[in-house]
LOLUMPA-469492 format. One line per field, with one value per atom (N, C-alpha, C): residue in one letter; x, y, z. Coordinates in pm, whole numbers, plus 50000, padded with zeros to 5 digits. Last residue first. Layout:
REM LOLUMPA-469492
res: (a|...)
X: (X|...)
Y: (Y|...)
Z: (Z|...)
END
This chain:
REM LOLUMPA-469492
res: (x|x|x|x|x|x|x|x|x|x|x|x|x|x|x|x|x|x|x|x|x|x|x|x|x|x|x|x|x|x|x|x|x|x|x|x|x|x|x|x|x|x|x|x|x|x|x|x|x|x|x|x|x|x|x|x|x|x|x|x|x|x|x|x|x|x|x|x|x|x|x|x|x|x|x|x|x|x|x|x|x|x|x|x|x|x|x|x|x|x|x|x|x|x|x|x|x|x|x|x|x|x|x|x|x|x|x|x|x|x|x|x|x|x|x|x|x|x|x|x|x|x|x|x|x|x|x|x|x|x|x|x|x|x|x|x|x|x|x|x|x|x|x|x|x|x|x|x|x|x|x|x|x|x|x|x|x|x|x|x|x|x|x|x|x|x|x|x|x|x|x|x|x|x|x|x|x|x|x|x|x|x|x|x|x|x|x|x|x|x|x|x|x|x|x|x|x|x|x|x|x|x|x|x|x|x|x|x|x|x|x|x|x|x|x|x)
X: (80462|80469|80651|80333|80430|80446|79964|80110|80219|79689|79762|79894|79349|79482|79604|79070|79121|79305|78780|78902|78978|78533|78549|78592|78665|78607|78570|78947|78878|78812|79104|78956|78882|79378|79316|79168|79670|79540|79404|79985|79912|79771|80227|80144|80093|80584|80451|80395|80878|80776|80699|81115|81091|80982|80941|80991|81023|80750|80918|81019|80505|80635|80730|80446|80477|80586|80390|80564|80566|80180|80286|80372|79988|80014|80104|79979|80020|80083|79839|79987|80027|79576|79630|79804|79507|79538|79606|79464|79560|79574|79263|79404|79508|79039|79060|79282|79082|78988|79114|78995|79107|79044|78860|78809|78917|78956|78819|78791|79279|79224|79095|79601|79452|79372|79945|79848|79731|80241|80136|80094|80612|80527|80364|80910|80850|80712|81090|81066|81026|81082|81130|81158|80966|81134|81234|80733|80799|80953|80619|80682|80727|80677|80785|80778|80483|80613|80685|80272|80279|80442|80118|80241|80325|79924|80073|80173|79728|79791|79933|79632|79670|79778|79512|79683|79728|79290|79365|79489|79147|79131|79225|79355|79225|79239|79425|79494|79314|79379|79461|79456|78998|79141|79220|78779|78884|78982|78495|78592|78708|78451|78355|78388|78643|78592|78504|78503|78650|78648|78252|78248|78411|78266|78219|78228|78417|78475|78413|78213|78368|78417|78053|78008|78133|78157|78131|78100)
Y: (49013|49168|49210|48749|48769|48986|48666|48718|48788|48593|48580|48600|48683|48706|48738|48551|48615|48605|48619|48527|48633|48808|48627|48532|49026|48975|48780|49025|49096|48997|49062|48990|49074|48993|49090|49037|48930|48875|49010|48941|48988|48924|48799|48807|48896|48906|48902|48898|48747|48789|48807|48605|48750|48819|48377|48405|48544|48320|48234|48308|48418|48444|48400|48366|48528|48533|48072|48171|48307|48139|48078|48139|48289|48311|48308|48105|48206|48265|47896|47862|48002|48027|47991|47988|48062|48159|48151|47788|47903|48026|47735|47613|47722|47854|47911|47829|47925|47858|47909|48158|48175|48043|48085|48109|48061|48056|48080|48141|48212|48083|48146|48282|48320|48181|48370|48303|48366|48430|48521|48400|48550|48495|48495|48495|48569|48490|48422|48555|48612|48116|48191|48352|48126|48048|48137|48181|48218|48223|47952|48081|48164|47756|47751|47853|47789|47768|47782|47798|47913|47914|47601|47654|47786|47445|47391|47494|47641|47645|47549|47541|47661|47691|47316|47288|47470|47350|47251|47262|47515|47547|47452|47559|47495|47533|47826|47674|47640|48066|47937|47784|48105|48081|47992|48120|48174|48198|47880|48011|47997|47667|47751|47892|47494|47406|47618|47523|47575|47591|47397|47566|47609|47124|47235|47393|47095|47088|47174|47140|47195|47215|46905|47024|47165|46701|46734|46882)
Z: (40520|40522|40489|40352|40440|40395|40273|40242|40356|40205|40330|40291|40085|40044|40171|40062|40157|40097|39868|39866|39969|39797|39866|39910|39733|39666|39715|40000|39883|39772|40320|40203|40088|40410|40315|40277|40627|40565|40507|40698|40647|40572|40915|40798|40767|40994|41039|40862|41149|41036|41058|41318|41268|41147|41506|41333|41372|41709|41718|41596|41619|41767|41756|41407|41413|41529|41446|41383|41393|41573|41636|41547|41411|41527|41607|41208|41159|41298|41360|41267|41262|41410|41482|41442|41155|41210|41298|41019|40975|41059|41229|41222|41149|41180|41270|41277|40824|40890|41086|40602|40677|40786|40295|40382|40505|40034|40033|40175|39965|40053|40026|39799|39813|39888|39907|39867|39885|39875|39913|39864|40006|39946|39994|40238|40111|40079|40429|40413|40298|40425|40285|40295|40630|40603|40539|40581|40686|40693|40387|40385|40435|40571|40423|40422|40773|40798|40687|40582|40682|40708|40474|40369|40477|40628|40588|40486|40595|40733|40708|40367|40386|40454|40277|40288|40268|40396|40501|40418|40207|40359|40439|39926|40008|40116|39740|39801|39880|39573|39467|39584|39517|39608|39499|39387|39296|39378|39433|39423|39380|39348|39316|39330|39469|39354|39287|39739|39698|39548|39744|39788|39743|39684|39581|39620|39949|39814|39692|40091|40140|39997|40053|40042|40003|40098|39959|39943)
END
């Protein structure tokens, strides 16, 4: 419950668990950006792996509470 009111309370557009699921689409896509409350260790990890297999790299930003993960 807790998890929830802390997302619920910021100004990310995705949650902490269907973060790390958008990594591969956008990777795909060679495009696109989201906001998360908080990069949990499962998104970094993800991010990690397609950096290697993908020709892409992310980008993660924290501004104002919200961490901003977008393809470079």
């Amino acid at each position: 419950m807790k998890e929830v009111k802390r997302y619920l309370a910021s100004t990310a557009a995705v949650g902490e668990y269907l973060a790390d699921q958008l990594v591969l689409p956008m990777a795909l896509a060679g495009a696109g950006e989201f906001t998360v409350a908080h990069p949990s260790c499962h998104l970094l990890t993800n991010i990690a792996v397609v950096e290697r297999f993908l020709p892409v790299r992310f980008s993660l930003i924290e501004t104002d509470g919200v961490t901003r993960v977008s393809i470079e």
